[in-house]
C-alpha positions in Angstrom: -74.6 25.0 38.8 -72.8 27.9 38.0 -70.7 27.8 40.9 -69.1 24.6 40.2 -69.0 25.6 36.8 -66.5 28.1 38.2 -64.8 26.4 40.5 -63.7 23.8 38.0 -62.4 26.6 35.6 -60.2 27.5 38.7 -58.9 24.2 39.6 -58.1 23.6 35.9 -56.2 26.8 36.1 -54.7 26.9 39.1 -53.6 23.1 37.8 -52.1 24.6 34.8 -50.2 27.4 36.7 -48.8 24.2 38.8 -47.6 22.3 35.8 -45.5 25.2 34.2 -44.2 26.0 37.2 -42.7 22.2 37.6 -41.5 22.4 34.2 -39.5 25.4 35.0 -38.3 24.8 38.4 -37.4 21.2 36.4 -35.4 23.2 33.9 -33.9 25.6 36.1 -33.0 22.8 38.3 -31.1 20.7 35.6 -29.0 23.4 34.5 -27.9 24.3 37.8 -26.9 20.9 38.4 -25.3 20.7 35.0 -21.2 20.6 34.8 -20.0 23.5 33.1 -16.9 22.2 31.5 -13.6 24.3 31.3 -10.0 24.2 30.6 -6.6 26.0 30.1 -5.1 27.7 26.9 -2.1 25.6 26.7 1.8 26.3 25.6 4.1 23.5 23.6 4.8 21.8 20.7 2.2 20.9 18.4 2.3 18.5 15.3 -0.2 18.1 12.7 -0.5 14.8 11.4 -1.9 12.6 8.8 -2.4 8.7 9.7 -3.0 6.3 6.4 -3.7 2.7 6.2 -1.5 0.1 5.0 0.2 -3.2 4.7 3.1 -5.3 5.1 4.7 -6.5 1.8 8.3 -6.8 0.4 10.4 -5.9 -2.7 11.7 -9.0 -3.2 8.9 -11.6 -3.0 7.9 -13.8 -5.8 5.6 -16.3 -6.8 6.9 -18.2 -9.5 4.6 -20.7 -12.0 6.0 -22.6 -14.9 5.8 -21.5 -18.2 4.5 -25.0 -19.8 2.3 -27.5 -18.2 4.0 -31.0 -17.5 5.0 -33.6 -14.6 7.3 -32.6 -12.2 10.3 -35.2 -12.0 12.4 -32.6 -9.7 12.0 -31.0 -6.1 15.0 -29.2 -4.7 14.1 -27.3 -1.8 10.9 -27.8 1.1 8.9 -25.0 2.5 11.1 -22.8 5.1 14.2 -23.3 3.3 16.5 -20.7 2.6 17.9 -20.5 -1.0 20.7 -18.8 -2.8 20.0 -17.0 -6.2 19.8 -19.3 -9.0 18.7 -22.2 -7.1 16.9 -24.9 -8.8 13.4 -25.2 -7.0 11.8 -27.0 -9.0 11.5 -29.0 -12.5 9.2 -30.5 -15.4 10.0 -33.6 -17.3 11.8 -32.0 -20.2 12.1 -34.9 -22.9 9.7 -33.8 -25.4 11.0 -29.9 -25.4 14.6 -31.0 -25.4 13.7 -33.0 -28.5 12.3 -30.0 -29.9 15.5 -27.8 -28.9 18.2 -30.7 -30.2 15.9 -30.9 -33.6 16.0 -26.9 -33.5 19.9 -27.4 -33.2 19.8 -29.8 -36.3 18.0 -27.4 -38.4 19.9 -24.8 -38.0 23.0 -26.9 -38.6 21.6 -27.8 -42.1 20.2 -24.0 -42.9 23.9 -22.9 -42.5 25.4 -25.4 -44.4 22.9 -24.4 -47.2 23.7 -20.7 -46.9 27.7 -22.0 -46.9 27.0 -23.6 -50.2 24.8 -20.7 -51.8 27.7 -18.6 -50.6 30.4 -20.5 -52.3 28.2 -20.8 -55.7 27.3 -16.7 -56.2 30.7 -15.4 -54.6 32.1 -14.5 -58.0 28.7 -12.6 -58.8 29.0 -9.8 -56.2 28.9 -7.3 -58.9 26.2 -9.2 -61.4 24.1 -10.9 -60.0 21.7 -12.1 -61.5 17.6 -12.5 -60.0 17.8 -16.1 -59.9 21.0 -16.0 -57.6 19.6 -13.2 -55.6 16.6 -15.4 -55.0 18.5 -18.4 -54.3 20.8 -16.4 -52.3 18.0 -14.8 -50.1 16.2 -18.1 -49.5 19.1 -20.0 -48.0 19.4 -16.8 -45.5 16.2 -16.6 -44.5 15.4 -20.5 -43.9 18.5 -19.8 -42.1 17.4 -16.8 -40.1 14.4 -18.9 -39.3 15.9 -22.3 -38.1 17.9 -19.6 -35.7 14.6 -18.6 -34.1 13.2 -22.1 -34.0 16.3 -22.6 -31.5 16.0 -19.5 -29.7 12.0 -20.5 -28.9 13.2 -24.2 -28.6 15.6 -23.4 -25.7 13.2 -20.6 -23.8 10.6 -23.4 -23.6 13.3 -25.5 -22.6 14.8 -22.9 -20.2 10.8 -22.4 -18.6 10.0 -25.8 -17.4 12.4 -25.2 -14.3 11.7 -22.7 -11.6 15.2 -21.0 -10.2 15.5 -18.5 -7.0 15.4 -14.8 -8.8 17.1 -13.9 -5.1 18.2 -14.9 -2.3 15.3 -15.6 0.4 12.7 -18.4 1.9 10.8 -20.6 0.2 7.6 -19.6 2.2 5.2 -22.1 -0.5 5.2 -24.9 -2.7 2.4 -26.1 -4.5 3.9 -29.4 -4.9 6.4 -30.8 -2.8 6.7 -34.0 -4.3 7.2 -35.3 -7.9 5.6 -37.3 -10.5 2.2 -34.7 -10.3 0.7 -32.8 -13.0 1.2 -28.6 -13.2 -0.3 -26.4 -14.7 0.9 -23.7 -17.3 0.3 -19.9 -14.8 0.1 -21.6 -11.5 1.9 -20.7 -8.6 4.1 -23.6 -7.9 6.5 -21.5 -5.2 6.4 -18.6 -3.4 10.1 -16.8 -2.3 10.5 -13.9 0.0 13.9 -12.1 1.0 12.3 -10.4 4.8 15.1 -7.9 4.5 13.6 -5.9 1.8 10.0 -5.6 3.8 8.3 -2.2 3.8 5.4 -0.9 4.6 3.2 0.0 1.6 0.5 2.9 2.2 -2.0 4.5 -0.2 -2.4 7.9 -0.2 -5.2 9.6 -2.4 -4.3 13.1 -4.5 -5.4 15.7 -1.3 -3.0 13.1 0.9 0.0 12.5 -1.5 1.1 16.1 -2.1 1.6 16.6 1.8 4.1 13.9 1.3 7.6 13.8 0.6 10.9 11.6 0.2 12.7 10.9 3.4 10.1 12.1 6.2 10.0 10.1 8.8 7.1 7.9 10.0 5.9 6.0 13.2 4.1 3.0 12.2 1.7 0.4 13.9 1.3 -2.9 12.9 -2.5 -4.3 14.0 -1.0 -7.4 15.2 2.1 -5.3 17.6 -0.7 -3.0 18.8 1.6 -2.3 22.1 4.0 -1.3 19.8 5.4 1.5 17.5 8.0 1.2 14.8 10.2 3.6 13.2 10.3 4.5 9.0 10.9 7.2 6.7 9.1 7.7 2.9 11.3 6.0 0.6 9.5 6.5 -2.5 6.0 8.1 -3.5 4.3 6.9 -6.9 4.0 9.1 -9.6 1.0 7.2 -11.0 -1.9 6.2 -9.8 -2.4 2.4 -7.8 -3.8 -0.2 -10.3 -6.8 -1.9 -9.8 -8.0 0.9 -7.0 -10.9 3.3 -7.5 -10.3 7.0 -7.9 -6.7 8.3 -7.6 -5.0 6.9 -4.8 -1.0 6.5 -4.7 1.4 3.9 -4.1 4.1 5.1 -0.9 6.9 2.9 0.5 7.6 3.5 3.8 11.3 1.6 4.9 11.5 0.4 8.6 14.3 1.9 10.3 16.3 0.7 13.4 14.3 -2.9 13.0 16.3 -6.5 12.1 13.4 -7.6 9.5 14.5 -10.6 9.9 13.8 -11.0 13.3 10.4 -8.5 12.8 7.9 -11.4 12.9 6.3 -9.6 10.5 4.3 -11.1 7.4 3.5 -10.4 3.6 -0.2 -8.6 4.2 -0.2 -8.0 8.0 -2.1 -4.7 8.0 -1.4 -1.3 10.1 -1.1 2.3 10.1 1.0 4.6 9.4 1.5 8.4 10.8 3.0 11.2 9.2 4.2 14.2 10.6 3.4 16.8 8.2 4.0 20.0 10.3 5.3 21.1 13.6 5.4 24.4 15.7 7.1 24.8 18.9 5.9 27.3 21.9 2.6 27.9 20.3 -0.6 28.0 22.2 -3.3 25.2 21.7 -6.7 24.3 23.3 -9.1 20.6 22.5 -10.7 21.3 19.1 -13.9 20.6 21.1 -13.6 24.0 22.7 -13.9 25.9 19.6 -16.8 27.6 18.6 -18.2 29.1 15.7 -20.5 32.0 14.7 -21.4 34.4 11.7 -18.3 36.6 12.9 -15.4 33.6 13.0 -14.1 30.7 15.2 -13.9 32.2 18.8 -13.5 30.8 22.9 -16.0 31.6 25.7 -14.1 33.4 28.1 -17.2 32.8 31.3 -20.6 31.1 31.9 -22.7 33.4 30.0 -21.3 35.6 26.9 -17.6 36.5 27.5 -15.8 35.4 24.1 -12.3 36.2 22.4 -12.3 35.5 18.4 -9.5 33.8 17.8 -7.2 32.6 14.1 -6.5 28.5 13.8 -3.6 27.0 12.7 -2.1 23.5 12.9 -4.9 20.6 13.8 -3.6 17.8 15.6 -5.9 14.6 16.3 -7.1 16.4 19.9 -5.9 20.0 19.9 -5.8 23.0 17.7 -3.5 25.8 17.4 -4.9 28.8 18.7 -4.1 32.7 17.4 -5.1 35.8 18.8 -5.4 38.2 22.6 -4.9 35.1 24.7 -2.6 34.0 27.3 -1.5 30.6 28.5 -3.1 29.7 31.2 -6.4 31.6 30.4 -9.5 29.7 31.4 -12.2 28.8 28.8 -15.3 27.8 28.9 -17.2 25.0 26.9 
């Protein structure tokens, strides 16, 4: 019994000998197969750059509502037309407020008649008069004055129940194309775009915004043009913050340059991005960020296999490589 009692203590070691051994002939093996990655310290030009997300929109584009509800008895354009300034688009039924701006017109006829008359009866009292005049006086003048506003409130109510073209553009929407229906006060009845004042609106939050400035220039896509890339500059960066968005964020306009916009296809909220060349270098040298390590001592590269490694100084980051600074060469192998 004691014999096999030890000859099962030896298989079980002599099977545990086996099983480390595997595991590190298993190890040893995989990283001898493993592909040691490498590359070259590169030499060129290098641009750091910052890429935003935006949309399409356009300086001049409108959406115009009435400022009164009422029938429409008038339609002067159809969707896709283009339109001068100061077109008529579209109008209410006007009788009742022209009524109230003729009756306007009457009282302020009879007001000044009074005033006339009040006039003509204290003119000889400039130096006496008495409180009785004054009062008289100041009474006709100010149911005067009144009957005046009455007209000017009369005629903007008047003016509002027709829509005209603020500029020259497309009617790209009508609510109603077609008379004798019922709008409502605030809602968009038309919708008027002039395509050659398009841009391309970006928001930049406050770490983005101050990297920005007047003029650069900007390559921008357009999701719906992916195999394409357009030209812009910055034509004008907020100096507030963006309504309605969370934290501070920043309005830019970005112009399209060497583009007919109105052959561009493009439309009112096709979205993009936008990329901005904030800094450039020429003959520098540069390596994939991915090659760049990091230790207690600083950011260096692996010159071999096993230890070899140069510290090195960063500078300009561009989406795939980094400047690189230090006693390196182009052409130097590194290792990942």
């Amino acid at each position: 019994m004691k014999i096999i009692r030890l000859a099962a203590k030896r298989w079980k070691l002599v099977l545990f000998i086996l099983i480390v051994l595997g595991g590190i002939l298993f190890f040893v093996f995989r990283n001898s197969n493993k592909e040691i990655k490498t590359t070259e310290i590169q030499k060129g030009k290098i641009s750091e750059e910052l890429v935003l997300s935006g949309s399409v929109n356009a300086s001049n584009y409108a959406k115009l509502s009435f400022e009164s509800s009422g029938k429409i008895v008038y339609i002067g354009v159809t969707e896709g037309d283009f339109v001068n300034k100061g077109k008529l688009l579209s109008k209410l039924d006007t009788t009742v407020l022209n009524s109230n701006y003729q009756i306007a017109q009457a009282n302020l006829r009879l007001y000044q008649a009074t005033v006339e008359n009040v006039y003509n009866q204290v003119k000889d009292h400039t130096g006496d008069e008495t409180f009785a005049q004054k009062d008289l006086r100041t009474t006709a003048e100010v149911n005067k004055d009144k009957a005046y506003e009455g007209v000017i409130a009369a005629k903007r109510n008047l003016d509002g129940a027709s829509l005209y073209a603020p500029f020259t553009g497309y009617v790209t929407y009508l609510a109603h194309p077609f008379t004798q229906v019922f709008a409502s006060v605030g809602q968009t009845e038309a919708e008027l775009i002039d395509p050659t004042t398009i841009y391309f609106d970006v928001v930049a939050d406050q770490t983005e915004v101050i990297k920005l400035s007047v003029g650069q220039k900007v390559e921008i896509v357009i999701d719906p043009f992916t195999d394409k890339t357009f030209e812009g500059r910055i034509d004008r960066i907020s100096f507030t913050p963006k309504v309605g968005e969370s934290g501070s964020v920043y309005s830019v306009k970005v112009e399209f340059t060497g583009i007919k916009l109105n052959d561009s296809r493009f439309k009112i909220a096709m979205t993009g991005d936008a990329k901005f060349v904030i800094s450039e270098k020429e003959n520098t040298l540069f390596v994939p960020a991915n090659f760049i390590k990091q230790d207690k001592t600083g950011s260096y590269l692996k010159t071999d296999e096993k230890k070899g490694k140069v510290y090195i100084n960063t500078g300009i980051e561009s989406e795939e490589n980094v400047e690189v600074i230090g006693a390196i060469s182009e052409g130097q192998l590194i290792y990942d």
